[in-house]
C-alpha positions in Angstrom: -11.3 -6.0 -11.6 -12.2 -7.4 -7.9 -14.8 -6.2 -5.9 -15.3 -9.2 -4.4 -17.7 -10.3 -1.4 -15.5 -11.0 1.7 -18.4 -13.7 3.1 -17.6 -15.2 0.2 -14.0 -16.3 0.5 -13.0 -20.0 1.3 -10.7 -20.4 4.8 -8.1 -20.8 2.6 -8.5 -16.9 0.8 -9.3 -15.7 4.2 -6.2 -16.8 5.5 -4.3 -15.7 2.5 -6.1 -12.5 3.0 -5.1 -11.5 6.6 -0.9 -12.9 5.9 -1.0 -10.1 3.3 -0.7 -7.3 4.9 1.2 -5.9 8.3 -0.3 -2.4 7.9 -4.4 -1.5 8.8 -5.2 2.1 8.1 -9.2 2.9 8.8 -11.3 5.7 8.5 -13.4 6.6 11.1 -16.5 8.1 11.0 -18.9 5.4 9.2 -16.4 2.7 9.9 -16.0 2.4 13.3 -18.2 4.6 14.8 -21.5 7.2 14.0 -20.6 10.5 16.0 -20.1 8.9 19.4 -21.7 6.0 18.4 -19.5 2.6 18.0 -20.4 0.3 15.4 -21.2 -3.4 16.1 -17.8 -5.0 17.1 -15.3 -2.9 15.6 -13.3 -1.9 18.9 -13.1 -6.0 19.3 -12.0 -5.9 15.5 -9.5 -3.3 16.3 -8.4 -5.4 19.0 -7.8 -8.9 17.0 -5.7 -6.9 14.0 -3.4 -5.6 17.0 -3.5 -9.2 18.5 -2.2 -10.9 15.6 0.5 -8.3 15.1 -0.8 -5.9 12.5 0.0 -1.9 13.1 -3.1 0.1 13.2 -3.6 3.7 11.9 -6.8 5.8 12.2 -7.1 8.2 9.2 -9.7 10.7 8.7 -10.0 13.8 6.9 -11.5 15.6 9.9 -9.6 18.7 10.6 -12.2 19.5 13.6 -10.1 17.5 16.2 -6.5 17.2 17.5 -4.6 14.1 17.6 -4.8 14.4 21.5 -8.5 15.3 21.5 -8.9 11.8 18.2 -6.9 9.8 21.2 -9.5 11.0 24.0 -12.7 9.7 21.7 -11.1 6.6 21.0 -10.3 6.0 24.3 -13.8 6.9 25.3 -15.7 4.2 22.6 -13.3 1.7 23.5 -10.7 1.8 20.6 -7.1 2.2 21.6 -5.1 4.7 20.5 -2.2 6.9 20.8 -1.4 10.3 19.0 1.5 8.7 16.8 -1.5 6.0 15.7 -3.9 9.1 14.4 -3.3 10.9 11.0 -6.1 13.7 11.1 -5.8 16.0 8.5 -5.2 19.3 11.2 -1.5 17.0 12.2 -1.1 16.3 9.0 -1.3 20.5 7.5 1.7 21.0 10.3 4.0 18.1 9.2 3.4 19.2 5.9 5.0 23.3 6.7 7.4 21.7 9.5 9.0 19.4 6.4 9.2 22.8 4.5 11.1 24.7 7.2 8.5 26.7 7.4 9.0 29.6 9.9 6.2 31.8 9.0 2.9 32.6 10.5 0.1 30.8 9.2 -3.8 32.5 8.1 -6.3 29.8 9.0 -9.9 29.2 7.8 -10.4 26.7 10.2 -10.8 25.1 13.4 -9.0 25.7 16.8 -7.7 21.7 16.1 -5.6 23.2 13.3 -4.2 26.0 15.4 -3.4 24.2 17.7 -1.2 21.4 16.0 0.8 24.4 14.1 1.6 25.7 17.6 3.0 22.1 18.5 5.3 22.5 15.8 6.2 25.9 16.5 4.1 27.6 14.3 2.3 30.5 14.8 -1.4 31.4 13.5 -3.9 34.0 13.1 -7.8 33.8 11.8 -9.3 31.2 13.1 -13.2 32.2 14.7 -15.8 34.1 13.2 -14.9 37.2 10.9 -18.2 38.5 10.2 -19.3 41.2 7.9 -19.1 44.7 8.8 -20.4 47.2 6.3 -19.2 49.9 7.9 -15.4 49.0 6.8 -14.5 48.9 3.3 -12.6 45.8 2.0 -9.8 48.1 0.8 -8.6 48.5 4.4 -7.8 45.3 5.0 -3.8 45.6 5.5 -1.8 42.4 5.0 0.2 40.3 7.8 3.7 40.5 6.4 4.2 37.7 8.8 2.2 35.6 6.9 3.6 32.8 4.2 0.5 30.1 4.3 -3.0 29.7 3.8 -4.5 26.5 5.3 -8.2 25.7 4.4 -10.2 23.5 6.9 -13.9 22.8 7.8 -14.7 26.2 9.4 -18.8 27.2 10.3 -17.5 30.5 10.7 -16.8 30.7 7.3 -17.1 34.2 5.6 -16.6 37.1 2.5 -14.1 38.7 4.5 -12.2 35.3 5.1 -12.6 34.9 1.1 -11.2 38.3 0.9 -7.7 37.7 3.1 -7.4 34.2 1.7 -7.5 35.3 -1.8 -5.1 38.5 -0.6 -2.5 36.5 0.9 -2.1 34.3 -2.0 -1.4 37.1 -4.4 2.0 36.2 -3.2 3.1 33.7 -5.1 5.3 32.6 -2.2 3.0 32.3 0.1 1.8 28.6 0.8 -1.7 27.3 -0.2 -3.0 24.2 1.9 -6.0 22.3 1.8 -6.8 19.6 4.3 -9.5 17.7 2.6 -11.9 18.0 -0.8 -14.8 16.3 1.0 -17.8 17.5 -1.0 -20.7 17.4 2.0 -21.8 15.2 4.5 -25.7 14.4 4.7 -27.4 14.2 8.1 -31.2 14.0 9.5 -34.3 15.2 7.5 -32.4 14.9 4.3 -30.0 18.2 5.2 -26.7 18.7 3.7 -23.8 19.7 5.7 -21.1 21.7 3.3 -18.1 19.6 3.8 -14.0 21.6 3.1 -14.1 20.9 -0.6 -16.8 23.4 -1.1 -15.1 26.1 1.1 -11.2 25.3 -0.7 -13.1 25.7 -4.0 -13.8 29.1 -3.0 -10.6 29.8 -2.7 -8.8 28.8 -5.1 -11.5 29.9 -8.0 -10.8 33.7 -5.7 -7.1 33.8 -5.6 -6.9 31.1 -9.4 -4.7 29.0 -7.3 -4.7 25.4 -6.6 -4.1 24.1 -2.8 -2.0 21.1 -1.7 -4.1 18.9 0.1 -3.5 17.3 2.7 -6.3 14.4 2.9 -7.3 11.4 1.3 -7.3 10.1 -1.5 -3.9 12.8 -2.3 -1.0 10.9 -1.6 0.5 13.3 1.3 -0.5 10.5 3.7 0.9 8.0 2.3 4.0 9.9 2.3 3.9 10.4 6.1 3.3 6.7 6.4 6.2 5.4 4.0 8.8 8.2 5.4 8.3 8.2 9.4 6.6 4.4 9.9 8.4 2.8 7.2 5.5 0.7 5.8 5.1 -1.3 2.7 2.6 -0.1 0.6 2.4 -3.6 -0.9 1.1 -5.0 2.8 -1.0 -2.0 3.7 -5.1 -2.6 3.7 -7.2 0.6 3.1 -10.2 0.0 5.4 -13.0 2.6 4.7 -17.0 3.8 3.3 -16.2 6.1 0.5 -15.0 5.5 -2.8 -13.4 9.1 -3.5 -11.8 9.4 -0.3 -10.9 6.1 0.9 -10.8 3.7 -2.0 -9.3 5.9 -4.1 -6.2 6.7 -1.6 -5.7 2.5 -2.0 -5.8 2.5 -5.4 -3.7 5.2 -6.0 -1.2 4.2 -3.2 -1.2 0.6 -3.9 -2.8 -0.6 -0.9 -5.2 -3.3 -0.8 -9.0 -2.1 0.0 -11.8 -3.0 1.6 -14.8 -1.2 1.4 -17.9 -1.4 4.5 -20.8 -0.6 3.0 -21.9 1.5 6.3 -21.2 4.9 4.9 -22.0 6.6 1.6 -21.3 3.7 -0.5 -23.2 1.1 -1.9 -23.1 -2.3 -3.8 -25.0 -0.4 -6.6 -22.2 1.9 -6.7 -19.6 -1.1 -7.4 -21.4 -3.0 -9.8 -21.6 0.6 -11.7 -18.3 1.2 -11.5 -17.9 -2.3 -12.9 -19.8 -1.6 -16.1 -17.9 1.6 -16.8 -15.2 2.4 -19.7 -13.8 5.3 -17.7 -10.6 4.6 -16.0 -11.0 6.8 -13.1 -14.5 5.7 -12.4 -12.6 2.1 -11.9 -10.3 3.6 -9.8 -13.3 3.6 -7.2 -14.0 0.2 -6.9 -12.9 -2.1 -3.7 -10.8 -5.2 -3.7 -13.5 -6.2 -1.1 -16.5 -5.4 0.3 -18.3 -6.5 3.5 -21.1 -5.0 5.3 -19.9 -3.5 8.2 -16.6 -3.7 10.1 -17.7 -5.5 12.7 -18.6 -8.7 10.5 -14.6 -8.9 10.5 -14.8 -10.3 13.7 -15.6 -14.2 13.5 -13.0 -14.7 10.9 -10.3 -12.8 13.1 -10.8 -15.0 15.8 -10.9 -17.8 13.7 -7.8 -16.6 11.9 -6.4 -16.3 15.4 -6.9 -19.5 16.8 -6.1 -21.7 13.5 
């Protein structure tokens, strides 16, 4: 069991810390930056791992954004970047059919983003925008695509009955592909309002059509799949950098990465010293090999690290 305090290591455990690993992946949003926000010092942090030769990966669940449009707000909040450094979950839904063969159309409840990076790949789509409900049409006329062998689930605002309705249709086919991109449960904003995250809208689906979806985000392995078969990394000298335990942490701990937890999203020290005192195996499964406050408290030891 770690969980241990990063300001608590000696020079010596520091050291040993940043020799084991070649490999950074961090999540975004509440790691490095609030919205459009940076965080204290974590482009500078993002700076030193490249500087001392470690290969950085942003992953987020997002399936709002492109890898192109990712590249664009890094660039803009100071963080470099380039589309083979980003593993959003909208990419990461068209490697997935791309390593199938998959020559199909594809029905998305979704974003633009995810049409978008199944066109790169040659895919075709239909669905995405608002379907609202019209009483005037009867469900039973819906005719199926014969075109289509997928169903991809995103964050989608736009979501509706009749999207519930073609989703659940298309995947009376057996044959026909069920994708997720992420189970995030919700996201809480200002004045203690909850924003639905994809988890809640996949749900929906697959207790409609009594299927389950591959997903495509963290913690599911997928990713680590991508990483291990196109970048060749070792799992062994990988660090997991993110804020939640379910998403994050548990990718790590599943994938055998190392983690490191920054306690400037959803989770807490609370949390860990909970997870601590419990018997259940998959609630341990959540807790960090380290924890720090927020990224950017990274940096002194970097330097330090850097200059030895």
């Amino acid at each position: 069991m770690a969980a241990v305090n990063f300001k608590t290591l000696t020079y010596n455990e520091v050291t040993e810390f940043f020799n084991s690993f070649d490999t950074v992946l961090t999540d975004c949003d509440g790691v490095l930056w609030m919205y459009m926000n940076p965080l204290p010092h974590a482009a500078e942090v993002i700076k030193n791992f490249t500087s001392i030769g470690k290969r950085i990966f942003y992953v987020t669940n997002n399936s709002k954004k492109t890898r192109e449009e990712f590249v664009s707000k890094c660039k803009i909040l100071n963080f470099e970047a380039s589309e083979e450094d980003i593993l959003c979950t909208a990419n990461l839904s068209a490697c997935y059919l791309q390593d199938l063969g998959f020559n199909k159309k594809a029905y998305v409840i979704g974003s633009e983003a995810i049409a978008k990076e199944l066109y790169e790949v040659g895919i075709s789509s239909i669905g995405v925008g608002p379907d609202p409900v019209n009483t005037n049409v009867p469900y039973n006329a819906f005719i199926k695509d014969p075109e289509v062998g997928a169903v991809i689930v995103g964050f989608d605002e736009h979501f509706s009955y009749p999207k519930m309705v073609k989703a659940a249709s298309y995947l009376s086919d057996p044959d026909v592909h069920f994708i997720a991109t992420n189970t995030d449960e919700g996201f809480p904003i200002a004045n203690n309002v909850i924003i639905p995250g994809t988890g809640s809208l996949v749900r929906c689906i697959e207790s409609c059509s009594e299927r389950k979806a591959v997903v495509m985000g963290k913690p599911e392995p997928y990713i680590a799949d991508v990483l291990i078969k196109r970048f060749k990394i070792d799992p062994k000298r990988t660090l997991m950098i993110g804020d939640r335990h379910n998403t994050d942490i548990l990718l790590g701990t599943r994938c055998g990465f190392k983690t490191l937890l920054v306690l400037t999203g959803i989770t807490t020290v609370e949390d860990i010293n909970r997870w601590k005192q419990s018997n259940c195996v998959e609630t341990k499964k959540f807790i960090p090999d380290y924890y720090i406050d927020e990224i950017g408290d990274l940096l002194p030891y970097l330097q330090k690290y850097q200059n030895k």
